[in-house]
N, C-alpha and C positions, 0 to 999 in steps of 0.2 A: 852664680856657680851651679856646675850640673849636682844634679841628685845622684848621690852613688847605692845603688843596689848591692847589699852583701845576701847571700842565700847560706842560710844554714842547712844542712844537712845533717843532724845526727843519726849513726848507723850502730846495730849491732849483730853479726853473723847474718846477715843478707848480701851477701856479695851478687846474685843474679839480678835482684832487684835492683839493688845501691846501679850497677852498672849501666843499667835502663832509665834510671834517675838520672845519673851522669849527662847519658848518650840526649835525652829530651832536654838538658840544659845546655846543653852543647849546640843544639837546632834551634833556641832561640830567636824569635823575629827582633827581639834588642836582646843585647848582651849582657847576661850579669858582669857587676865591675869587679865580684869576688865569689868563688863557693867555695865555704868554708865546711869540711866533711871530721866531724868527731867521730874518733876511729879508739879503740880499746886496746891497742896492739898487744896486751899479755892474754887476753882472752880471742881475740879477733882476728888473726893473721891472714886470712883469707879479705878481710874487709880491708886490709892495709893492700895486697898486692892488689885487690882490684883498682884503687886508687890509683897505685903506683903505675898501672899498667894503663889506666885513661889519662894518665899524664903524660905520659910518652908519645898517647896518641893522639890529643891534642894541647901541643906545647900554648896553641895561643891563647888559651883561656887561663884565665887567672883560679887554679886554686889550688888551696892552702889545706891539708890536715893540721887537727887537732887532735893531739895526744892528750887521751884522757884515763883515769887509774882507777876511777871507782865508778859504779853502775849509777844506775839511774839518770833518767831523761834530763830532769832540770840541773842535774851537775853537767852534761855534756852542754845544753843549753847554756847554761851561763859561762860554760868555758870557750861555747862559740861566740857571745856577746861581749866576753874581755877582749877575744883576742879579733874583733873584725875593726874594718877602716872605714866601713858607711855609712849612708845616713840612715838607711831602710834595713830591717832587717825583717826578710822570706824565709819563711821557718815551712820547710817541706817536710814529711818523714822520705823516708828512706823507700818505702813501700809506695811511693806514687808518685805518679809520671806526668809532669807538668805538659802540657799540652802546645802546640808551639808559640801559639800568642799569649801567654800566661803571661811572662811578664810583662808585655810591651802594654797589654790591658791592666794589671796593675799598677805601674808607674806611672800612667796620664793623670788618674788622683789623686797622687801625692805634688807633681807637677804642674797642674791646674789649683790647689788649692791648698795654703798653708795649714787648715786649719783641723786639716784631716791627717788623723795620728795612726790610723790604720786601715789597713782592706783585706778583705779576704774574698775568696770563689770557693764554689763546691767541690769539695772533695769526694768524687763520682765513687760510687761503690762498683768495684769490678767483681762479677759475679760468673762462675765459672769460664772465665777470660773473657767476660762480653760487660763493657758499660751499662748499666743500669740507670742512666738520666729518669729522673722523676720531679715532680714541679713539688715546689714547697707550699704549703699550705699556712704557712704564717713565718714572720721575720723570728731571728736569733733575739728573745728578749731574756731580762731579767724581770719578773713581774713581784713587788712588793708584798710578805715580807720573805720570800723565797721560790718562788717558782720557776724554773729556768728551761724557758724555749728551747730545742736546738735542733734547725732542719739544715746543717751543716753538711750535710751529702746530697741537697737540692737543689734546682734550680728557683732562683726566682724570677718573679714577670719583668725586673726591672733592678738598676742599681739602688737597694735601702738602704738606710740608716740601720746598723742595729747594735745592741748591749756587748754582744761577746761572740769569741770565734773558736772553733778547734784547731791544734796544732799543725793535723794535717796536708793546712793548707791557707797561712796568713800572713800576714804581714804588723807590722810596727815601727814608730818609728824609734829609733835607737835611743838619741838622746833624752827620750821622754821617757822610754824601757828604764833606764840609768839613773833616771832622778827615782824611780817607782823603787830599787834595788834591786832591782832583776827579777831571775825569778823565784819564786821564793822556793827555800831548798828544808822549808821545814815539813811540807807535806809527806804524806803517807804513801807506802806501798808504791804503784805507780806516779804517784803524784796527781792522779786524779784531779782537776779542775787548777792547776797549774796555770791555763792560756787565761781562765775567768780571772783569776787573779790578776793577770798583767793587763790584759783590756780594758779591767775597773781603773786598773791603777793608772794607764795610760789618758781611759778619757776620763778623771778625776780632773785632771791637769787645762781642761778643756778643748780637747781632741776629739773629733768627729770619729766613729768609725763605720765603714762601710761594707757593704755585701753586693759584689758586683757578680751575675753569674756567667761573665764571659772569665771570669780568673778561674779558667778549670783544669783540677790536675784528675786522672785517673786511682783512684786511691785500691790499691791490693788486698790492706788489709791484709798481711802474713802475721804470723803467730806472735806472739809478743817472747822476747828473748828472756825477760826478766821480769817481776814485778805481780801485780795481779792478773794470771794468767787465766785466771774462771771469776767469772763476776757472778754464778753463785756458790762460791765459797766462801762462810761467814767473815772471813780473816779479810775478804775484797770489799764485800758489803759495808763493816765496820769503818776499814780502812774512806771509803766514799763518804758516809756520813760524815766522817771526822773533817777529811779535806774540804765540803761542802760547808759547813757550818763556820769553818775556820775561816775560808776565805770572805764568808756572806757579813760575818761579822766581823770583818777589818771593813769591810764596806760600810753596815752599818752601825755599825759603837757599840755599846754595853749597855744605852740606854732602851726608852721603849721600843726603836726601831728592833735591835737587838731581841728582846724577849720574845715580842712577834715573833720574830722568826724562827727562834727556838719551839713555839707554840707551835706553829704553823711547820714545822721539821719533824715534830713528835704525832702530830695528828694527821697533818696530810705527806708532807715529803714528797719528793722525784724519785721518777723512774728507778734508779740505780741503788737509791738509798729510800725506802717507803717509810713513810708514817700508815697509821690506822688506816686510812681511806685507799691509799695505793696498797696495803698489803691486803685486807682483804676484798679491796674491788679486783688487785690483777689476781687471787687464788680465783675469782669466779670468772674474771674473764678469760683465765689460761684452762677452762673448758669448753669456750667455742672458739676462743682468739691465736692461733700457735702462732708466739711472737718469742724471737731468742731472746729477748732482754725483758721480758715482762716477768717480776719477782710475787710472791706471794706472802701466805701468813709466819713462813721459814725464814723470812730475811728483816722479821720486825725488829727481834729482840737483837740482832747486831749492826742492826739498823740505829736504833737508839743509843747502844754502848757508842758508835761513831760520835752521834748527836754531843753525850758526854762528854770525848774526847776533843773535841772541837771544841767545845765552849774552854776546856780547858790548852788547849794550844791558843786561843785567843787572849787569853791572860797573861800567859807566857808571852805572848809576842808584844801585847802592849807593854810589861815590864821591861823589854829589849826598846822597842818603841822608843817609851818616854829615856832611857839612857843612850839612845842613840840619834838626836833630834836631826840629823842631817838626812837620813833615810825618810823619805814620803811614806806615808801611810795610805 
């Protein structure tokens, strides 16, 4: 039986985008079998006509709104993953423009080999309307007991192996997403590290996941509608720590892997959320380095309040957990 590709689209007040998203899946070298676009209609109504107005204009493609009533990403996300018929589920944002071979380059993997649970391409950084291609410098990893890779707007030399993807630009498959419980809707703020969560949870199950860099969509990058809108504002930072540590520790238990990582979250920490070493290595190197995402000795202390909060959303989740044994872990 064929493999059926469903695309998720979740949108929020982007209608010129969403439209350009549309018009690029519409040009497809193979067809999506479904594009499923989560739409806000009491806050959204321009994102609903433009729907309504690319359906008119091409009756023959298969797609479906979702009506959704409360904000955030992973509520629109799981309300595209109840309501699709596929086997694959292409999780686009809304803000970027699948390129014409995109899917026909992702599907051959899932196609060719059962054992591959997901794929992702780079999601090209558009920079003052011009693509910025740059080569990646090492694969998407998780490195033990928390350091997390991610040259998700790269190219690499060759189809990899790797740990985890960004949303705006991957794939999964469905019924492996479904055993995992989707995705999980207890994170913070943005939902920050959201996609890390279901990748773990996907190749837990033992699924390959890959990084092919012909699956290229154009990525915008427009402003975000809701959520953590400045990621140096303590209330984003914390927010990051927390979702970082939460998801790291449904991966790794409560045991030693666990406290490592905790160790290793308070002393060294990522990018987004620093321990000791990334806060004051990036206050010295944001005096010869101007990089927008490099945080300093300002983002420690709600950096650690996250840290906290995480370990306490892990507790919480394993008490849900163990009373709910049919949901994966």
């Amino acid at each position: 039986m064929a493999i059926r590709f469903s695309i998720f689209v979740p949108t929020y007040k982007r209608p010129n985008l969403l439209r350009r998203n549309l018009e690029a899946l519409a040009v497809q070298t193979r067809q999506p079998d479904e594009v499923l676009v989560s739409l806000r209609p009491d806050e959204d109504p321009e994102g609903v006509a433009t729907v309504d107005a690319f359906l008119q204009a091409h009756p023959d493609l298969n797609v479906r709104k979702v009506l959704v009533y409360e904000k955030g990403i992973v509520v629109a996300e799981n309300a595209l993953l109840k309501a699709a018929t596929g086997d694959i589920a292409c999780l686009l944002d809304d803000d970027a423009i699948a390129r014409p071979f995109w899917l026909e380059n992702l599907a051959r993997h899932y196609e060719q080999d059962q054992r591959v649970g997901g794929v992702a391409g780079p999601a090209i950084n558009v920079i003052d309307g011009q693509p910025d291609p740059r080569q990646a410098r090492f694969r998407n990893r998780l490195v033990f007991p928390g350091m997390i890779l991610d040259q998700s707007t790269r190219h690499t030399d060759r189809v990899v192996r790797v740990d985890h993807f960004r949303g705006a630009n991957m794939s999964l498959r469905i019924d492996a997403l479904r055993r995992h419980g989707g995705f999980d809707g207890d994170l913070l703020g943005d939902c920050f590290r959201f996609e890390l969560d279901a990748c773990l949870g996907v190749a837990r199950q033992g699924f390959r996941l890959l990084f092919d860099p012909q699956v290229e969509a154009d990525h915008h990058e427009a402003p975000r509608g809701s959520g953590n809108r400045d990621r140096f504002e303590a209330l984003t930072i914390r927010n990051n720590g927390a979702n970082e540590s939460y998801v790291l520790l449904k991966h790794y238990g409560a045991g030693p892997a666990g406290w490592l990582h905790m160790l290793f979250a308070f002393t060294v920490g990522n990018f987004p959320c620093p321990g000791l070493a990334w806060a004051f290595g990036g206050s010295f190197l944001r005096l010869f380095w101007k990089n927008r995402y490099l945080l300093g000795v300002g983002a420690l202390w709600p950096a650690w309040q996250g840290r906290v909060a995480g370990w306490r959303m892990y507790r919480n989740w394993r008490k849900g957990a163990a009373s709910s044994p049919g949901v994966q872990s």
